[in-house]
C-alpha positions in Angstrom: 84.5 90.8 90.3 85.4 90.8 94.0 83.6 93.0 96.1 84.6 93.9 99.3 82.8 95.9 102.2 84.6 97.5 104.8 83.1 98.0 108.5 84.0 100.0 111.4 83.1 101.7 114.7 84.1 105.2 113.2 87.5 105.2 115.9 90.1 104.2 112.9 93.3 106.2 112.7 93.7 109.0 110.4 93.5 108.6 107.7 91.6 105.3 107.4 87.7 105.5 107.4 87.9 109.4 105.9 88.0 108.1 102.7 84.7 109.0 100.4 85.5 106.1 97.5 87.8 104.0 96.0 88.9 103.6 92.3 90.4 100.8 90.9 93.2 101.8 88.1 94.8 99.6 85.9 98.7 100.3 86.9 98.6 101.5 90.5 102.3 102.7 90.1 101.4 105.2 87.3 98.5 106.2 88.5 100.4 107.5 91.7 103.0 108.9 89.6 100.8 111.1 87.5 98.6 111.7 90.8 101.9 113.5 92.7 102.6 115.6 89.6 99.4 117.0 89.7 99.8 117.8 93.3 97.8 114.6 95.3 99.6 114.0 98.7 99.9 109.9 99.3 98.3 109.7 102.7 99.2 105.7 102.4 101.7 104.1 100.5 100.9 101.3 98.1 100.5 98.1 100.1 99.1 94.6 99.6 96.1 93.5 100.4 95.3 90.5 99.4 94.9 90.2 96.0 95.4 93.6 95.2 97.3 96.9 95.8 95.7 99.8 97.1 97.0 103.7 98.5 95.0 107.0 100.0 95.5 110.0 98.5 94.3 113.4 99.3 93.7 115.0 96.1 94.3 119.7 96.4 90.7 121.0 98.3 90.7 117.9 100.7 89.5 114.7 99.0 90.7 111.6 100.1 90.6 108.1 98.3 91.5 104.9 97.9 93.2 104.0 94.9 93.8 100.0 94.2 95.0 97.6 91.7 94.4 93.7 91.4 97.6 92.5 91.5 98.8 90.3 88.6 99.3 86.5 89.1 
């Protein structure tokens, strides 16, 4: 399992750094499928990052996460 730890001043652009967890899905693509249905805004579009793919959402009431994948060699 990779773990990775993120680090900042607290001066990242919106919407970066507002983010209270992350949650890593199995199909990334689905996941943001079924999450716009049931009204989650994408703040971020799916985007590599390495080795895997991840988005922020803002879920109805104001939650934001990161959602990511491992990507599939």
């Amino acid at each position: 399992m990779n773990r990775i730890a993120l680090v900042s001043n607290g001066q990242l652009p919106w919407p970066y750094g507002r983010d209270m967890t992350g949650y890593e899905v199995a199909d990334l693509p689905a996941t943001l499928a079924k999450a716009a249905a049931a009204g989650v805004e994408t703040l971020v579009p799916a985007h590599a990052e390495n080795d895997r793919q991840a988005a922020i959402v803002r879920f109805p009431g104001g939650y934001i996460a990161e959602i990511h994948a491992t990507m599939k060699p």
